[in-house]
C-alpha positions in Angstrom: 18.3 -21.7 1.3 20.0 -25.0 0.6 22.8 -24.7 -2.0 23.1 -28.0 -4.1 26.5 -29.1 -5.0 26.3 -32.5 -6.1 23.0 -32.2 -7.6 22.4 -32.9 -11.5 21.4 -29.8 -13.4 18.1 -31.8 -14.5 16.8 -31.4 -11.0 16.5 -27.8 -11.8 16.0 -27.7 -15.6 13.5 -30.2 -15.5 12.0 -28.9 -12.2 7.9 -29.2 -12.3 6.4 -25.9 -11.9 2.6 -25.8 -10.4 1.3 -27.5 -7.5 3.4 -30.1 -6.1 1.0 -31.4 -3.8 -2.4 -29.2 -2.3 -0.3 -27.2 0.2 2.7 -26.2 -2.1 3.2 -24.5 -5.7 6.8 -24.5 -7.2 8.1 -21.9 -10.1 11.9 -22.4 -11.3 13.9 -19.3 -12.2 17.3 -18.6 -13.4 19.7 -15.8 -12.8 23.4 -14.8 -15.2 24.4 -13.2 -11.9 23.2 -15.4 -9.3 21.6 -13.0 -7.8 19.2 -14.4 -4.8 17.5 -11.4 -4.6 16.5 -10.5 -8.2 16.0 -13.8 -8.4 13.2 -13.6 -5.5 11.4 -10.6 -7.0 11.4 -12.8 -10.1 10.0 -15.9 -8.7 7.5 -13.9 -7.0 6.2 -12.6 -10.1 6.5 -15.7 -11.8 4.3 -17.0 -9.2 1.7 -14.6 -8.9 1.1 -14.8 -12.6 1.0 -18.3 -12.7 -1.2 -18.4 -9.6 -3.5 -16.2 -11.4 -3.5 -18.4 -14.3 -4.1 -21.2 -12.6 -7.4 -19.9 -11.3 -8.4 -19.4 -15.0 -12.4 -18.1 -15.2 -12.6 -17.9 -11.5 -10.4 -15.4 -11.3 -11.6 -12.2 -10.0 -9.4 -8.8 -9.7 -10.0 -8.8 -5.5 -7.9 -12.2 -6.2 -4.9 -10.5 -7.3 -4.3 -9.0 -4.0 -4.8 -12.4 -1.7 -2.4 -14.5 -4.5 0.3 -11.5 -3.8 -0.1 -11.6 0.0 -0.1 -15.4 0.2 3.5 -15.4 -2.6 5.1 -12.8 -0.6 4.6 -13.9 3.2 4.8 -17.9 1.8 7.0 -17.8 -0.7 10.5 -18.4 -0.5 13.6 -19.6 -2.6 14.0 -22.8 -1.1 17.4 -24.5 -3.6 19.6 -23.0 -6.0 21.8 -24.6 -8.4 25.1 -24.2 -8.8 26.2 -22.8 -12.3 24.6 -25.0 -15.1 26.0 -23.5 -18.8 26.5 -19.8 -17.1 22.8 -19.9 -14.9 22.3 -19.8 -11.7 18.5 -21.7 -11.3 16.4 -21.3 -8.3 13.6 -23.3 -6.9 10.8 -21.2 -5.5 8.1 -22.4 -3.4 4.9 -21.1 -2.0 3.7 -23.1 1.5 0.6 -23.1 3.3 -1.7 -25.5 4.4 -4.5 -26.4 2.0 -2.9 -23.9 -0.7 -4.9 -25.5 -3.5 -8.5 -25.1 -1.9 -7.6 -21.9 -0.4 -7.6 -20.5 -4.3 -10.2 -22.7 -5.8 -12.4 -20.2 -4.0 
């Protein structure tokens, strides 16, 4: 995890969320305690929710499982802010080639 010192808080507040490109989905989450951890189970959740909505009338319960699999062994926190007005914000990202099409399916 890359720690950002000289980074401007925008980079983080601002942060897109959704698909960056087709092999990489991004949620931003902030922590009081910094906590990487908490902070993981949180993006994770974020993500699987978001993942789920993104799929929108396709979406089938059988999904839920593959979008958790796919967030849990492809996700990671990949840069975290340093304190911006008492938050700690993390960048979350979920990698795989051909993400996108994988759940148009």
């Amino acid at each position: 995890m890359e720690e950002s010192n000289e980074s401007s808080a925008d980079e983080f507040i601002k942060a897109a969320e959704g698909f960056l490109n087709s092999d990489t989905f991004q949620v931003v989450v902030s922590s009081l305690e910094g906590d990487s951890d908490m902070a993981q189970d949180l993006a994770r959740k974020r993500a699987i929710n978001l993942l789920i909505a993104e799929k929108g009338d396709k979406f089938r319960p059988s999904d839920k499982a593959v979008i958790k699999e796919l967030v849990e062994s492809k996700g990671k926190i990949v840069k975290s802010s340093n304190s911006i007005q008492g938050k700690i914000y993390f960048l979350f990202q979920v990698s795989s080639p051909s993400l996108k099409t994988t759940l148009k399916r």
